[in-house]
GUNU-384719 format. One line per 8 residues: their letters; for each residue x, y, z of N, C-alpha, C. Coordinates in pm, whole numbers, plus 50000, padded with zeros to 5 digits. Each point is the difference from the previous one (the first is absolute). Layout:
<setors>
a = X:Y:Z:X:Y:Z:X:Y:Z; ...
</setors>
This chain:
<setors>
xxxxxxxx = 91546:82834:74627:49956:50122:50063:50100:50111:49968; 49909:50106:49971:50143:50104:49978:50008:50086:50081; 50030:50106:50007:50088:50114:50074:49886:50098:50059; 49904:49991:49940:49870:50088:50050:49919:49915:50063; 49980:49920:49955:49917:49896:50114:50041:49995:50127; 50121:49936:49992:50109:49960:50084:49999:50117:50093; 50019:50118:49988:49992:50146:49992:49824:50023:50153; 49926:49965:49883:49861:50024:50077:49965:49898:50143
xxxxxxxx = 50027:49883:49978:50010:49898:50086:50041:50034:50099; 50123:50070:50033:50117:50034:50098:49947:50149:50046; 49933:50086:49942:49929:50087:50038:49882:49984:50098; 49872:49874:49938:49899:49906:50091:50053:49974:50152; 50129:49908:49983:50064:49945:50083:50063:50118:50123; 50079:50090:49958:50014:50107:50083:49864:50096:50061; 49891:50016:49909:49883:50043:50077:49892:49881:50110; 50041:49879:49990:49963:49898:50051:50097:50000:50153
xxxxxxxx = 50118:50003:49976:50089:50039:50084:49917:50111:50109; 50032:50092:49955:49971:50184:50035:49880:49956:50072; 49892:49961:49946:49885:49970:50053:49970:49959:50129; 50127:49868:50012:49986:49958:50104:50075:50045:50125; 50044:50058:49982:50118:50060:50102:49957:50115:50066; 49933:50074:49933:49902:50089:50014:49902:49998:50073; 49934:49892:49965:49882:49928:50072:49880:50137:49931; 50034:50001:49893:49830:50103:49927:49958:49934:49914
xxxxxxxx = 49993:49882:49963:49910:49902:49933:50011:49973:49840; 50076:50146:49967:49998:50022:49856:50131:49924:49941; 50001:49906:49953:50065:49892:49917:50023:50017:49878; 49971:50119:49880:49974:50008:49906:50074:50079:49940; 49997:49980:49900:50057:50087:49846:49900:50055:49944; 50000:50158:49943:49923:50061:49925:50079:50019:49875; 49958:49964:49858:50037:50043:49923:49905:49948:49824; 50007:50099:49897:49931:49979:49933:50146:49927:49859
xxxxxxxx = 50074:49944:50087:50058:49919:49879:49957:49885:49911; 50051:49977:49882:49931:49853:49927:50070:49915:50046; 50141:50044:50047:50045:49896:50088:49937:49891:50140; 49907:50095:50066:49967:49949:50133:49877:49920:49912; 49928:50025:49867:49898:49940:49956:50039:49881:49970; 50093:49979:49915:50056:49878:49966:50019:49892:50139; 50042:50084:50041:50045:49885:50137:49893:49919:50101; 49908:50116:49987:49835:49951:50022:49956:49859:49949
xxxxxxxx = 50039:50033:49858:49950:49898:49864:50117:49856:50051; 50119:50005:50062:50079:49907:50006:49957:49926:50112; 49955:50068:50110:49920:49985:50127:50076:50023:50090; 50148:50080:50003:50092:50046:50113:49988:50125:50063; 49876:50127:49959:49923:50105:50084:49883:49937:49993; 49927:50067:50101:49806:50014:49977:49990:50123:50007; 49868:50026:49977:49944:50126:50063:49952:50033:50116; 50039:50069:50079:49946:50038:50122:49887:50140:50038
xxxxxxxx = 49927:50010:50106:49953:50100:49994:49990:49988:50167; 50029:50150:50064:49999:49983:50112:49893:50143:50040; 49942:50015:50170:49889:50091:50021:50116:50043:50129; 50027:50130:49949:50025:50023:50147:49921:50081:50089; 49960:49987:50099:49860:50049:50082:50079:50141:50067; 49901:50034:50055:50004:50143:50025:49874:50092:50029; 49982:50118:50004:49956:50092:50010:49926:50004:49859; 50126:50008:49871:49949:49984:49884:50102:49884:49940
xxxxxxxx = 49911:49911:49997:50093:49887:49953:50047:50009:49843; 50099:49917:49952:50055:50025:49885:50020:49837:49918; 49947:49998:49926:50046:49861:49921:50131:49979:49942; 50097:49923:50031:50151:50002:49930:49999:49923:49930; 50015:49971:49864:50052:49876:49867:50113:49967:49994; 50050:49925:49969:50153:49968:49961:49968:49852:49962; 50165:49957:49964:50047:49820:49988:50119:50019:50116; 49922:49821:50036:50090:49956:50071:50038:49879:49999
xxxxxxxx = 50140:49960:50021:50062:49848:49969:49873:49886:50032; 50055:49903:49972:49860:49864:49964:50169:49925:50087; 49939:49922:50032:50105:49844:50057:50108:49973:49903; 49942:49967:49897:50103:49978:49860:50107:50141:49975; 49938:50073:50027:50080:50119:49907:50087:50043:50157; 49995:49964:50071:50101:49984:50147:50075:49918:50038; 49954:49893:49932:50102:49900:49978:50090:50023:49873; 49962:49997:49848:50072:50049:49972:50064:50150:50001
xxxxxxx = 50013:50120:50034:50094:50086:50047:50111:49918:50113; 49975:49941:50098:50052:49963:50107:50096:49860:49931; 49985:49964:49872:50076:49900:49992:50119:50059:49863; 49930:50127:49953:50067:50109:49869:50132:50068:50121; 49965:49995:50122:50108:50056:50048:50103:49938:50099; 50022:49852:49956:50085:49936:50045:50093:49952:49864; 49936:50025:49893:50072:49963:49876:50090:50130:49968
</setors>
């Protein structure tokens, strides 16, 4: 894994964080990198799509960590 992956993962992981602490549901990373694509392809993001309701509701996209790709970040940062 290199430095941008590694990079994006820890980004997931801090909006996964944020998310929850927050308590606003949104877990996600927006970004149109080939990085977050690849990682898709490895199976450590998915794609997400979220509705947030409202008055005028809004559809949100992003990736967000998969089990694997949380386990490994979480085991990249004990090494």
């Amino acid at each position: 894994m290199n430095k941008r992956e590694f990079a994006m993962l820890e980004k997931a992981f801090e909006a996964e964080v944020n998310g929850a602490l927050s308590r606003s549901g949104l877990s996600m990373i927006q970004t149109t990198s080939k990085t977050a694509e690849k990682l898709v392809a490895d199976g450590l993001l998915k794609r997400a799509d979220r509705l947030i309701g409202g008055i005028h509701p809004v559809q949100v996209s992003g990736f967000e960590l998969t089990h694997a790709g949380r386990l490994l970040y979480c085991a990249m940062c004990d090494a």
